[in-house]
C-alpha positions, 0 to 999 in steps of 0.5 A: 910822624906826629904821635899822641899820648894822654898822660893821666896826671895830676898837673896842678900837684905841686908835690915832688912825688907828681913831678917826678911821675911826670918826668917818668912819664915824658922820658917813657915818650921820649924813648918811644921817638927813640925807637925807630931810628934803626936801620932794618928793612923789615917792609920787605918780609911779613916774617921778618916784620913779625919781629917787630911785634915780639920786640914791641911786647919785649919792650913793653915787659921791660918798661913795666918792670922800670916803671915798677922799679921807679913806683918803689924808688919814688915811694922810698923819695916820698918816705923820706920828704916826709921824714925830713919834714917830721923831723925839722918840725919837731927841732924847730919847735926848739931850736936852741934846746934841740942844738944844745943837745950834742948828740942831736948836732952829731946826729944831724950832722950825721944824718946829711953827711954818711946818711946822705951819700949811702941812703939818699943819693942812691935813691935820688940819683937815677941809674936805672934809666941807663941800665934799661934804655942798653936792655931797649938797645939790644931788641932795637934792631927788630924795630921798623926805622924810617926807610922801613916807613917810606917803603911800607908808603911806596908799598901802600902806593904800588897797591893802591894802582894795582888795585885800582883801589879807592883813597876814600874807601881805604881811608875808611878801612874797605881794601876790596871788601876786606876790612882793615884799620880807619885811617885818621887825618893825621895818618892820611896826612902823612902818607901824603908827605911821604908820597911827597918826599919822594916827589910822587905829588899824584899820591901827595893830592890823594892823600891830603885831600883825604887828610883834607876832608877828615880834618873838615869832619873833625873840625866840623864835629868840634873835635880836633885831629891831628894837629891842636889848630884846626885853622893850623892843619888847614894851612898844611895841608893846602901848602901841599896840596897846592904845590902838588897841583902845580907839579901835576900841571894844573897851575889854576888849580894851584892858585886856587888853592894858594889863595884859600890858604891865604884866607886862613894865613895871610902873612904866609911867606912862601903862599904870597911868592907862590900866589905871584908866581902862579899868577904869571905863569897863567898870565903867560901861558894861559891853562885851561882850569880842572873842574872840579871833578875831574882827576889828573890821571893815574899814569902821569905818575908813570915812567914810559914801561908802566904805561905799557900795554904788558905793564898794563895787562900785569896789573889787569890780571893781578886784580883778576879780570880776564884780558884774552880767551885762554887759547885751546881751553877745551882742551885743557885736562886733569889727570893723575901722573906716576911717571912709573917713578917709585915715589909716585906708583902708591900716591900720584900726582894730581896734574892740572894742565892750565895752559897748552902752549907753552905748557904750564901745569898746576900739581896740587898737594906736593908739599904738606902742611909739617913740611911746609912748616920745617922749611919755613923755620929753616929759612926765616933765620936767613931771609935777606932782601931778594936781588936781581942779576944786572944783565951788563954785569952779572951782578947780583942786586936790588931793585924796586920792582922786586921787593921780597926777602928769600933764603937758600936751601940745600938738601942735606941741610934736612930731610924735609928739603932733599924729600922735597927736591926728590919729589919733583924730580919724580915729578918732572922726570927731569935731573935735579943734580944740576939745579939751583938750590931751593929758594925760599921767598917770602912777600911783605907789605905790598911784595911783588915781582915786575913781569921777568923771564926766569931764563937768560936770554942771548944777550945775557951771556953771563947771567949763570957762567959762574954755575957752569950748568947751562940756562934754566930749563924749567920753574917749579914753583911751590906754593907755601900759604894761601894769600887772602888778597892778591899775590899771584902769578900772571903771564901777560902774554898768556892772560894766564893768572894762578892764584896761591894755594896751600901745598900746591906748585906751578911747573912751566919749561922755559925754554924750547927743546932747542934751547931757545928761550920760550917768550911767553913765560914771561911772568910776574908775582902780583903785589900782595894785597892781603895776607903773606905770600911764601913761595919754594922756588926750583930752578932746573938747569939744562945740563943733566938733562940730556937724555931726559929731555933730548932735542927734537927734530922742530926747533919749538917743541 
């Protein structure tokens, strides 16, 4: 990333002082390219990329303190020039007079030699550099690195067609009508070269016909950007913008490009092999030219699953539009639920049915803002990147389509967790003995979860073996913040979407009274727009529960 710093010193001084001011200044910038080569995967969790704040303003602390130290050191250097210079002045005046004296000689011997090494050397030799770049080295690991920049891009990216959301309009700062940072020429361009490392030349064009368009307005004001020649950032930009044309299909408009860019370089190696080569290619197989209007669409940049309709109708309820008529509306009710349980006689539940078949609910106010805020402290020391279990293996992993960090609970860890789990075991009526323990997931830049099922299905045998309580029987999914921007939940095949809401949770069974799994939970955890997402999952399983909820003589009930 190209960074800019304006350093307000004096360039034309010729003092020793100056010089080594400005030594102190470009060794400060220095530092700050130093910064970022850690290995955190802070993307993923705001409360982990939180950190990154605390230990900007912890680094921020130490290099004022090593400025003030260096103020004092070049202050104490300035000193004695200026002793050394009153000094030989007056010798000089008479030398042989000055020398002739002995005590003089001894004295100025004196004055480099056991002077020298105790008063001058400690102050000339600078070691407290050293001292504060180990202090840097122990707050470092809280800072973003460089994989923590190409999935804060993919993020950008994932958001930007989930979305549907506009380059220009957030460039200019607009993500849906919230408003965030105005992006420069230098910042669109970057996030085209990282769309383009990663070979996604879709967003590579997006982005650097944005940085494309503010250098013009720069340029055209007078002004430079990021880069000192305008006619330089010029000649970048359509170098990629080209090639990204040509991955993308449309090789005239490649040539097009290439050929602007020869006006502004003729001598550009690569643009002269690139222009013969595209000049070929058309010559060969001739291709009809894009206008100028027109885009390439946005699913050229998509495997075959997310140009699926369920992929499709995802991202359709994420932005919240209505994709069918939920099925029994009219019969959907409220009502305040005790399940004669003691917990729940002097204060119940309020329940909203959302969904009838399969029935999904919404519980409001389970969860207090203090408790919310103890599980939040006991988790976040432990937040690691969320997995997935491979259906082949069994083994837990990452994986891109989901991007969150989560942490474990167990209830006699605090009182706040095991009232929690007694809470919606009065709720549901069901035995949470057998349930897994409560997981707490939060969402980062762009977090989300692809459409999954939170059961195992028949031909994942082995998927909660290890468990020995059966398959997950029920989701209770509590919600821990509000999100300003995105971050739902959605059933593609229910047209179902639930926003998150402070305190509230979302219950659904996952499987039939059968032990079948119920296909129609399948359900996705929107990209987060806006905001942080934090989320207490309960995941309950079949054994214990028995008589709580026994089997019945249909096979879907």
């Amino acid at each position: 990333m190209i960074l800019y710093y304006h350093c307000y010193v004096d360039l034309e001084s010729n003092s020793y002082c100056d010089k080594l001011r400005r030594t102190v200044m470009y060794s400060l910038i220095f530092l700050v390219f130093l910064l970022v080569q850690t290995k955190a995967e802070l993307f993923t969790s705001s409360a982990h990329l939180q950190t990154a704040l605390y230990a900007e303003r912890d680094i921020a602390d130490l290099l004022k303190s090593y400025i003030q130290r260096e103020e004092d050191r070049l202050s104490r250097i300035k000193q004695l020039a200026e002793d050394y210079e009153e000094h030989s002045k007056l010798a000089l005046q008479n030398l042989d007079k000055y020398l002739g004296n002995p005590i003089n000689a001894f004295l100025l011997i004196k004055r480099f030699t056991l002077d020298w090494d105790r008063d001058v050397i400690p102050v000339l030799v600078n070691n407290s550099w050293d001292s504060m770049y180990k202090e840097i080295e122990q707050v470092r690991s809280d800072l973003p690195s460089h994989e923590d920049l190409k999935g804060a891009a993919s993020a950008l990216m994932r958001l930007q067609d989930t979305y549907q959301l506009d380059t220009s309009k957030v460039a200019q700062g607009d993500l849906r009508g919230i408003v965030s940072p105005v992006l420069s020429a230098e910042e669109c361009f970057e996030l085209g070269r990282l769309s383009y490392n990663q070979g996604d030349y879709y967003h590579t064009m997006l982005w650097m016909e944005q940085a494309w368009d503010k250098q013009e307005k720069a340029g055209g004001e007078g002004s430079k950007d990021f880069l000192e020649d305008l006619e330089d950032a010029k000649v970048e930009i359509l170098d990629y913008l080209a090639f990204s044309y040509y991955k993308l299909g449309d090789v005239a408009q490649a040539l097009e490009l290439t050929k602007e860019l020869l006006t502004l370089d003729p001598n550009h190696e690569r643009a002269l092999n690139n222009k013969k080569y595209f000049e070929a290619m058309l010559r060969d197989e001739p291709r009809k030219t894009r206008s100028a209007e027109e885009k390439p669409g946005y699913q050229l940049n998509r495997d075959e699953y997310r140009n699926s309709e369920e992929f499709l109708t995802y991202e359709a309820l994420c932005r919240g539009e209505t994709t069918m008529p939920l099925k029994n509306a009219h019969l959907l009710t409220c009502r305040y639920v005790t399940n004669n349980h003691p917990l729940l006689l002097i204060q119940p539940i309020k329940e909203e049915t959302v969904h009838l078949d399969p029935w999904i609910v919404v519980y409001y106010n389970v969860m207090s803002d203090e408790e919310i805020s103890t599980i939040k402290h006991l988790a976040t020391p432990r937040l690691n990147r969320a997995t997935v279990q491979n259906s082949k293996t069994g083994a837990l992993e990452t994986a891109n389509y989901r991007i969150s960090k989560s942490a474990w609970l167990r209830g006699e860890e605090h009182p706040v967790v095991e009232r929690l789990n007694q809470r919606m075991e009065a709720i549901t009526g069901l035995d949470l003995n057998t349930a897994e323990e409560l997981q707490i997931a939060n969402y980062g830049l762009g977090g989300h979860y692809e459409p999954h099922f939170d059961y195992a299905r028949k031909e994942e045998k082995d998927a909660f073996k290890s468990l020995g309580t059966g398959n997950r029987i029920a989701t209770f999914l509590n919600y821990m913040s509000d999100v300003e921007a995105g971050g739902a939940t959605v059933f593609p095949y229910l047209g179902l979407k639930l926003f998150p809401r402070k305190g509230n949770a979302a219950f659904w069974y996952n499987l039939y009274k059968s032990g079948e799994g119920i296909f129609n939970t399948r359900h996705a955890a929107c990209p987060v727009l806006v905001g942080s997402k934090w989320v207490a999952n309960k995941w309950i399983h079949e054994r214990g529960q028995e008589f709580r909820r026994p089997c019945s003589l249909s096979e879907y009930e």
